[in-house]
C-alpha positions as CSV (number, residue, x, y, z in Angstrom):
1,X,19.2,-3.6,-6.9
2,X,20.8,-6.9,-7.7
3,X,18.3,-10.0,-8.8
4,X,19.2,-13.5,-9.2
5,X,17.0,-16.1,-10.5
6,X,17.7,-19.8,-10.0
7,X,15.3,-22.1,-12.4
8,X,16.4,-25.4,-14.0
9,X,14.4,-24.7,-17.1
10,X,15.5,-22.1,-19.2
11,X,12.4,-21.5,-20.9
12,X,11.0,-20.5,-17.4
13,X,13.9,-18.4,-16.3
14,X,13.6,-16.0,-19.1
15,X,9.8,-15.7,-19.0
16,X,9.9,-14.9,-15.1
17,X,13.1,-12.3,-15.9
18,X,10.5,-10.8,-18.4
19,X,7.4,-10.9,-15.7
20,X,10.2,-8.9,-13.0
21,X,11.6,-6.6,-15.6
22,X,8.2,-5.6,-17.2
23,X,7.7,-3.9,-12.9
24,X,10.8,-2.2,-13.2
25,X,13.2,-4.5,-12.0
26,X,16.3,-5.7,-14.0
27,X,17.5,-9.4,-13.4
28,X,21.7,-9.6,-13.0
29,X,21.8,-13.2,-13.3
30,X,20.6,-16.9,-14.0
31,X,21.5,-19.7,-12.5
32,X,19.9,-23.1,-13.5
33,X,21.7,-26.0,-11.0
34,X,22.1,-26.5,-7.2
35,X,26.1,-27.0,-8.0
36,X,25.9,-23.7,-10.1
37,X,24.8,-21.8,-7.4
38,X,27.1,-23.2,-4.6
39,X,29.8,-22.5,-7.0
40,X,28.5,-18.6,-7.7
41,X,27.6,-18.0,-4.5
42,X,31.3,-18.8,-3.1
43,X,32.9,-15.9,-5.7
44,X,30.0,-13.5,-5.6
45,X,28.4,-10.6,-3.5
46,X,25.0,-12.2,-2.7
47,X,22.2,-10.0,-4.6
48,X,19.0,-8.1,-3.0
49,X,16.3,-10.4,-3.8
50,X,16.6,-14.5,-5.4
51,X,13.9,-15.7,-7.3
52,X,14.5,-19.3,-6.2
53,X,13.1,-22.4,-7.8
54,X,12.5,-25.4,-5.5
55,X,13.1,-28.6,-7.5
56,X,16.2,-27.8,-9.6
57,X,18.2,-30.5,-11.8
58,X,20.5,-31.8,-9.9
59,X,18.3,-31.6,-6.3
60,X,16.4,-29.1,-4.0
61,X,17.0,-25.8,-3.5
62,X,17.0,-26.0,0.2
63,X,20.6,-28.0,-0.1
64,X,22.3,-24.6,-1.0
65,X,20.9,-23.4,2.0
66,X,22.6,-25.5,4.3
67,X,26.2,-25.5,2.6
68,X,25.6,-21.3,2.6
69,X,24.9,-18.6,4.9
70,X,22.6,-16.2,2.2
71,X,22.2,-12.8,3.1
72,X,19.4,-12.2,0.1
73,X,15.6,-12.6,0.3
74,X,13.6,-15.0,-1.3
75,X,10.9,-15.7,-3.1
76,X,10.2,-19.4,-3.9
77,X,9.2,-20.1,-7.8
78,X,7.9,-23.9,-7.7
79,X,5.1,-26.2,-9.1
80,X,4.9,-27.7,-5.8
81,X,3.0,-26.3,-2.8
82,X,4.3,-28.9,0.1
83,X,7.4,-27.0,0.2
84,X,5.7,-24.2,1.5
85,X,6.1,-24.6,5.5
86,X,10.1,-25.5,5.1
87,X,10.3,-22.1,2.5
88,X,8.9,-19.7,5.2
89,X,10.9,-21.0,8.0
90,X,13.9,-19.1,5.9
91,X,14.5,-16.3,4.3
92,X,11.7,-16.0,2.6
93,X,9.1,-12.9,1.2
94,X,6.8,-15.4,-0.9
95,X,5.7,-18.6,-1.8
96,X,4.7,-18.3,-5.5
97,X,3.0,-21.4,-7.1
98,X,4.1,-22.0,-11.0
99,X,2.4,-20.9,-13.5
100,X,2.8,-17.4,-11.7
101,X,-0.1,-15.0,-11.7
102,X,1.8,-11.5,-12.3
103,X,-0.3,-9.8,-9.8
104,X,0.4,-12.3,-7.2
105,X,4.3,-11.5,-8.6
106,X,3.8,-8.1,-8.3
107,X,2.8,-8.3,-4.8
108,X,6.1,-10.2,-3.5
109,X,7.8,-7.3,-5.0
110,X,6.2,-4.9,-3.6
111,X,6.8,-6.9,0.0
112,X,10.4,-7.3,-0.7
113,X,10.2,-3.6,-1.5
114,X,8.6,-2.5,1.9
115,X,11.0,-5.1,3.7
116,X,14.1,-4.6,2.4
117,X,14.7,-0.9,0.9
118,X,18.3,-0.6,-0.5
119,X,18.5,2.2,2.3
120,X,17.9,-0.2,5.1
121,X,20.1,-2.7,4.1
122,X,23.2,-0.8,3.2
123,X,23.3,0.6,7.0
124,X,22.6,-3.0,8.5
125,X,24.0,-6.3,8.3
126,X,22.0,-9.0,7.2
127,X,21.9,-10.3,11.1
128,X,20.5,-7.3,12.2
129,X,17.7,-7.2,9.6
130,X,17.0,-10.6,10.7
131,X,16.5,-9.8,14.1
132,X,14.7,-6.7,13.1
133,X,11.9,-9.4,11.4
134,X,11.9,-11.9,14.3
135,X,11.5,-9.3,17.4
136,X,10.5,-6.0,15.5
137,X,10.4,-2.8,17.2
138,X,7.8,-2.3,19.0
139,X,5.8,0.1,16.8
140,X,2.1,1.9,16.7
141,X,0.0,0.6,14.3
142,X,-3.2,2.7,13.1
143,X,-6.1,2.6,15.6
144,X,-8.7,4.7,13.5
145,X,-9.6,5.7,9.8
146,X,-10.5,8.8,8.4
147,X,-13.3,8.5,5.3
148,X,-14.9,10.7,3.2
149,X,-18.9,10.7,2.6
150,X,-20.1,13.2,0.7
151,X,-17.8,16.8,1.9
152,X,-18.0,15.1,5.1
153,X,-15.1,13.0,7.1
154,X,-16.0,10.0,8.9
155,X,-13.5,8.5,11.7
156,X,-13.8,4.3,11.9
157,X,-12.3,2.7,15.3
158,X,-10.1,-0.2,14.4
159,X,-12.4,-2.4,16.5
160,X,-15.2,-1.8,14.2
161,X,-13.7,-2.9,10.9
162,X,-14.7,-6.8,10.0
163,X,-12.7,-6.7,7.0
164,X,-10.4,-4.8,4.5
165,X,-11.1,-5.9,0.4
166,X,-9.8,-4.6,-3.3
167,X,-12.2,-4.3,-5.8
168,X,-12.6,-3.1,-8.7
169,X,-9.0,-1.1,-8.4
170,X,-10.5,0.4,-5.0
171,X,-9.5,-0.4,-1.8
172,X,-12.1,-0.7,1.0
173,X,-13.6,-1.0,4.8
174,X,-16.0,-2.4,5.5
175,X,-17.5,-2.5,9.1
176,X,-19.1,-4.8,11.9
177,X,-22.4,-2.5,10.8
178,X,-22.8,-3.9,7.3
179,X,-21.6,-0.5,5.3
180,X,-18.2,-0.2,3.0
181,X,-16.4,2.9,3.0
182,X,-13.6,3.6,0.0
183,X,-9.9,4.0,1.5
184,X,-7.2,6.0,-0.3
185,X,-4.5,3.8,0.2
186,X,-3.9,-0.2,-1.1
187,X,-3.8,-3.4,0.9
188,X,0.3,-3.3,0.3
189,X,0.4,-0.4,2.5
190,X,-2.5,-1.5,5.2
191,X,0.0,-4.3,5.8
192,X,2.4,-2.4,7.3
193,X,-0.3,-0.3,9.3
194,X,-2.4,-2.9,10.9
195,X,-1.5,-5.3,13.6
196,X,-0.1,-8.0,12.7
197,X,-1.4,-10.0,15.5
198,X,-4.8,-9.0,15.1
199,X,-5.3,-9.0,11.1
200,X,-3.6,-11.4,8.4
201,X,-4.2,-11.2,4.5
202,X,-5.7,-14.2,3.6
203,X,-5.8,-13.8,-0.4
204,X,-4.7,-11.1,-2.8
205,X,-8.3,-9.4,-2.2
206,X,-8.6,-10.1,1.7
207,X,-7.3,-8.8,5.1
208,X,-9.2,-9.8,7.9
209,X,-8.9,-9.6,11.7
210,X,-8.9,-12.3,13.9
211,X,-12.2,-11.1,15.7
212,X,-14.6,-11.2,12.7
213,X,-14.1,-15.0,12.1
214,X,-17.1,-16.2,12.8
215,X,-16.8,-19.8,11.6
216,X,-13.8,-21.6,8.8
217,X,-14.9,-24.3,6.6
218,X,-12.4,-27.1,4.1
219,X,-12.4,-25.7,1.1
220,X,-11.9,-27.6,-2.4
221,X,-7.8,-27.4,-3.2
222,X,-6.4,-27.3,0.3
223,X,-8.1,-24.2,1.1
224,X,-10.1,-22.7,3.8
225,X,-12.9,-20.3,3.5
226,X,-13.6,-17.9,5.8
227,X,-17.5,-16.5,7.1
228,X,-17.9,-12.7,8.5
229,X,-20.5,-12.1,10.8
230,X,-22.0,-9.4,7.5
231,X,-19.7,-9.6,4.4
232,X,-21.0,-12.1,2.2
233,X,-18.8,-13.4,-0.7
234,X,-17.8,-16.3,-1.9
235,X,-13.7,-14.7,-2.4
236,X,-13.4,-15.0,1.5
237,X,-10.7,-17.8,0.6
238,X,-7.4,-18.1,2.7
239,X,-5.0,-18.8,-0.9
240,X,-3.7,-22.5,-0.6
241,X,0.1,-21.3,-0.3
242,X,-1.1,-18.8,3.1
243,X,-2.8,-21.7,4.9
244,X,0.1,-22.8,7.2
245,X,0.8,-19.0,8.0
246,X,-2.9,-18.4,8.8
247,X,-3.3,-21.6,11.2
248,X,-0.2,-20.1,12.8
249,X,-1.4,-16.8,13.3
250,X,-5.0,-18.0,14.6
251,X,-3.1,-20.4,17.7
């Protein structure tokens, strides 16, 4: 897999190639200037995945975009959240905001992972994996879910689930009735199983469909918190860089 990272400040860039290498990745290159990278992307095979920096020394990121066609992901690096909004509308897996958290890192990776395995990409052409993401497949997403109580198995409709939360390491459902059940699998992978149109993961901790929001309030830092008809916690926070997606995805 071949990573670039493009960060002004050196300091940075070798800190974030640590925080990537320590999951298992190994960074190829560093680039630190718009210029640089217009002048490395014209005389290289564009990597896998760019860590991309949005402020860079010599002007925004978003100008390499327009003098190249890049066939990479992205995730955005930046200090800045107002960038967000122009970031999604390319390439991009993530929106991280500096300093980065390494488990908000960890889960761009593991998107870019799901999104773009070496497989997929070495049998289609960058156009085709873009269409792939714009109009996907029609596919069939889980309608029911199998839990164990006791030596007993439980099946949950998908109509009866208010919310899906981490905690604690675990991974859980929990239901229109009040009660949690524990799930063996991770909110990485429920991503890819659930409707998109019907449920959105509003924080690291949250996924939550569309027909258990029973009210959204402002919240302090750009933010928006989020009240279930039973769940009550105060972490039912859509993340200040997912705000724009999830007004979006609610119409």
């Amino acid at each position: 897999m071949n990573i670039l990272i493009i960060e002004d400040e050196k300091p940075a860039a070798r800190l974030l190639q640590r925080k990537v290498e320590k999951l298992g990745l190994h960074v190829n290159t560093m680039l630190h200037s718009v210029e640089e990278a217009l002048t490395w992307f014209h005389n290289n095979q564009h990597p896998d995945l760019i860590f991309l920096d949005i402020q860079l020394s010599d002007g925004l990121s978003f100008e390499i975009f327009e003098q190249i066609d890049i066939k990479s992901a992205v995730i955005f690096t930046t200090a800045y959240d107002e960038y967000a909004l122009r970031a999604f509308k390319l390439n991009s897996i993530d929106y991280l905001l500096k300093p980065i958290d390494e488990d908000e890192l960890e889960i761009a990776i593991s998107k870019f992972k799901n999104q773009f395995q070496k497989n997929t990409i070495s049998n289609l052409d960058f156009e085709a994996i873009k269409r792939m993401l714009v109009n996907p497949v029609e596919k069939e997403y889980k309608k029911r879910f199998s839990v164990k109580i006791g030596h007993q198995l439980k099946v949950i409709p998908i109509e009866e689930v208010e919310c899906f939360y981490s905690e604690n390491k675990g991974t859980y459902l929990h239901t229109l009735d009040n009660r949690d059940y524990l799930l063996d699998t991770t909110l990485e992978i429920l991503e890819n199983e659930i409707n998109p149109k019907d449920f959105f993961r509003i924080n690291r901790k949250f996924i939550i469909p569309l027909k258990s929001i029973k009210e959204i309030q402002v919240y302090t830092n750009s933010r928006l918190k989020i009240v279930l008809p039973s769940y009550k916690d105060d972490e039912v926070i859509v993340a200040r860089e997912r705000v724009s997606d999830f007004k979006e995805w609610i119409g």
